[in-house]
C-alpha positions as CSV (number, residue, x, y, z in Angstrom):
1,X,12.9,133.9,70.8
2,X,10.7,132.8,73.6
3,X,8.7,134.5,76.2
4,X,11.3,132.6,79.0
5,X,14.5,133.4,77.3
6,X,13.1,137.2,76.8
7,X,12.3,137.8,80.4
8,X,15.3,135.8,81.2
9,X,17.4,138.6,79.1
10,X,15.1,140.8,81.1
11,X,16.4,140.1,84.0
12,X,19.9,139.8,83.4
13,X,19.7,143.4,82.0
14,X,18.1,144.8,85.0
15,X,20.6,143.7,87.5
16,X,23.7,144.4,84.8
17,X,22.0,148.1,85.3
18,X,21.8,148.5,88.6
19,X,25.6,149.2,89.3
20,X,25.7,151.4,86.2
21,X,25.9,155.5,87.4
22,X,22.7,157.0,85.4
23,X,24.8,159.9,85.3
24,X,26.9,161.4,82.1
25,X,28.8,158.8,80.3
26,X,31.5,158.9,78.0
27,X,31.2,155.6,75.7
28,X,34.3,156.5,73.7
29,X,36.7,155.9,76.3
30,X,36.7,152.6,77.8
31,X,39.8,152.6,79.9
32,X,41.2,155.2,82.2
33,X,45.3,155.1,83.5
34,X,46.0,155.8,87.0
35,X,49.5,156.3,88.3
36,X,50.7,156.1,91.7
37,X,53.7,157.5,92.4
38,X,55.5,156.8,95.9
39,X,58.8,158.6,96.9
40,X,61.4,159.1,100.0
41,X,63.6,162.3,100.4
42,X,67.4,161.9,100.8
43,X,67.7,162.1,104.6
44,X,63.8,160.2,105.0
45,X,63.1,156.5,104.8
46,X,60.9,155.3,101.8
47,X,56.8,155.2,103.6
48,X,55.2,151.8,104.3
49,X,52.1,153.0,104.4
50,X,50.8,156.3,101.7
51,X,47.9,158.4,101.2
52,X,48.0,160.6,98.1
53,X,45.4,162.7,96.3
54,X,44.8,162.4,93.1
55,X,44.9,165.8,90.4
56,X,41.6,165.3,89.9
57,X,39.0,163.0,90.7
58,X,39.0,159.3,89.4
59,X,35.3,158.6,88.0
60,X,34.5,155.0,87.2
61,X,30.9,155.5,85.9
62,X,30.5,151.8,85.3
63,X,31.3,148.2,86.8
64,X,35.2,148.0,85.7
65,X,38.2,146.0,86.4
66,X,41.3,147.2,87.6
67,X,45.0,145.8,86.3
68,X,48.1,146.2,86.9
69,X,49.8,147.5,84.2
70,X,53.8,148.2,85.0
71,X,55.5,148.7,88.7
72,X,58.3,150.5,88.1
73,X,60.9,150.9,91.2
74,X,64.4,152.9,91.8
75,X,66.8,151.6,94.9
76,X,64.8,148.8,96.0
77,X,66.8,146.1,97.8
78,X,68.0,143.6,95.9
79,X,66.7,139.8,96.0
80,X,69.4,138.2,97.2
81,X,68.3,137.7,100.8
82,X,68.9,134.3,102.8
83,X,65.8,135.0,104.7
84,X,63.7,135.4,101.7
85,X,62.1,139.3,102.8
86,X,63.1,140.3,99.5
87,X,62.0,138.3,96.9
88,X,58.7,140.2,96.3
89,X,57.3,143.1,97.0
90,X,53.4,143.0,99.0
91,X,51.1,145.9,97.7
92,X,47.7,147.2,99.4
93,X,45.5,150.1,97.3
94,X,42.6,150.6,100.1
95,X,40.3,151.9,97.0
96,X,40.7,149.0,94.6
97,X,39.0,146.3,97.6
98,X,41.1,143.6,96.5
99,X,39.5,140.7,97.8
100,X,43.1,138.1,97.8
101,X,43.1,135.5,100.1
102,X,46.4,134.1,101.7
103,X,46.9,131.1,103.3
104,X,50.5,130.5,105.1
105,X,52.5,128.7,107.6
106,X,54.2,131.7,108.8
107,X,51.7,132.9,110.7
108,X,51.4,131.5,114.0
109,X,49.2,134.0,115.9
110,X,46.3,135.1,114.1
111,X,46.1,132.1,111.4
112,X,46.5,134.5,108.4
113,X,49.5,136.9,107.2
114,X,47.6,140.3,108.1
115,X,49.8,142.0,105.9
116,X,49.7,139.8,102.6
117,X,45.8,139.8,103.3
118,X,43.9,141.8,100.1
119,X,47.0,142.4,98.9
120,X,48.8,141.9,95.5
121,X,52.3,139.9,95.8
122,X,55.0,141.4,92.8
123,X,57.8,139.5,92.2
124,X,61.3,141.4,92.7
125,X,63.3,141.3,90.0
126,X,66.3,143.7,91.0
127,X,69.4,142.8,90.6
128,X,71.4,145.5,91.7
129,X,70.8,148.6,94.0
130,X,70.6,152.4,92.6
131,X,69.1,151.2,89.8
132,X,65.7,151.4,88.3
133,X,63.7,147.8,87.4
134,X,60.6,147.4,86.0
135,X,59.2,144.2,87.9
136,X,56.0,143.5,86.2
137,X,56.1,144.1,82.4
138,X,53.6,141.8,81.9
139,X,50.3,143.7,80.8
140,X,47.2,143.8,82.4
141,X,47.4,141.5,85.9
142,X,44.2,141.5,87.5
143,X,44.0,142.8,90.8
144,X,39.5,143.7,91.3
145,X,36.3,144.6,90.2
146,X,35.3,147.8,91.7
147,X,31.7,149.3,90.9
148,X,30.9,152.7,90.1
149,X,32.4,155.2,92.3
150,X,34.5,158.5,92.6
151,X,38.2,158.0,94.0
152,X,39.7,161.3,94.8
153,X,43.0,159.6,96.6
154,X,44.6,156.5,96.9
155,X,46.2,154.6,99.8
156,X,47.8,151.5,100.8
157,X,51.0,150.1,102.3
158,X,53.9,148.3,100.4
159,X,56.1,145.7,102.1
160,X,59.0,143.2,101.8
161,X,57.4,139.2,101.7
162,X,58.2,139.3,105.6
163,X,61.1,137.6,107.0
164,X,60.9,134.3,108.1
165,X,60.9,133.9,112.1
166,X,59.7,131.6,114.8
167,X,57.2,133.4,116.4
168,X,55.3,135.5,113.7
169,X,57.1,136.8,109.8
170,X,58.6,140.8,110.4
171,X,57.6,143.3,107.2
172,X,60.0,145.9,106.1
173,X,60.5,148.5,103.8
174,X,61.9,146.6,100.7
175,X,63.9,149.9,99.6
176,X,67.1,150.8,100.7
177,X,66.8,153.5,103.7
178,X,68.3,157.2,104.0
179,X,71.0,156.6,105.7
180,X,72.3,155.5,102.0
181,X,72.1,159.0,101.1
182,X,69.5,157.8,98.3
183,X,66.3,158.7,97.7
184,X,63.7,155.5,96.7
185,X,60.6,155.4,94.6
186,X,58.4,153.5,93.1
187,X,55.5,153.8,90.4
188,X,52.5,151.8,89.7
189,X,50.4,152.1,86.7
190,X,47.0,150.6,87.1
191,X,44.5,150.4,83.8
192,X,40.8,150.5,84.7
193,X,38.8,148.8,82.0
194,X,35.0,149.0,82.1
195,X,32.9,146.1,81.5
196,X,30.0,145.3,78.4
């Protein structure tokens, strides 16, 4: 090897190391599972928008990417809307910096759909109400990178696709609401693999 390609590997070593934690590691376990787990009450409409703490803290000691793994929900309205609101569901995690873009004609004030923006889009695949679907059993969609950091909560917001309309697209909850008598829910698993 060459002194040029040896300081190149230099190099690329030195920067792959500056986002590492020069903390504890723990080179055995390469992945970590994080599950999110949303719920309404009988008499309370499912939440758009969440903020839950985790057991314990979440440490990503290294640069790692973070997938989707399953979404699981129960009582989510069923895709069989004219307007189209239902046929996905639009996810935000506030800690994962998902940096989606969205480009759409829906939009008519602000250019962009605010509420598709750093989000992930999961088809839905229900069928029927009071019933539990699992919409992405496909392994390991890829939502970010994240670098290393502690997470001790997780929020976001989760939406219908937005209902078609002159002016500006309307969000909703995409689950049915309490005056059902149900209770809705939904559970995202997330796999957070650490790079070489």
């Amino acid at each position: 090897m060459d002194y040029g390609q040896q300081m190149q590997q230099a190099r690329d070593n030195a920067l792959v190391g500056l986002y590492q934690n020069p903390g504890y590691q723990f080179e055995r376990r390469e992945k970590k599972t994080v599950l999110l787990d949303i719920s309404s009450g009988i008499d309370t409409d499912m939440p758009t928008e969440f903020n839950v703490q985790l057991l314990e803290p979440l440490i990503v000691d290294r640069l790692s990417d973070v997938y989707l793994d399953s979404f699981t929900t129960f009582n989510a309205l069923v895709n069989t809307s004219t307007t189209g609101e239902n046929i996905g569901f639009t996810l935000k995690i506030n800690e994962f910096n998902d940096n989606s873009n969205v480009a759409s004609n829906q939009d008519k004030g602000s250019g962009y759909d605010s509420k598709k923006f750093n989000s992930i889009f999961i088809p839905n695949t229900s069928s029927s109400e009071t019933s539990t679907v699992v919409h992405k059993a496909k392994k390991f969609n890829y939502i970010a990178a994240i670098n290393p950091c502690t997470i001790s909560s997780l929020s976001g917001s989760i939406f219908d696709a937005g209902t078609i309309a002159a002016s500006a697209p309307t969000y909703a909850s995409p689950f049915i609401d309490a005056t059902s008598s149900h209770t809705s829910r939904f559970i995202a698993e997330f796999m957070i693999v650490a790079r070489d």
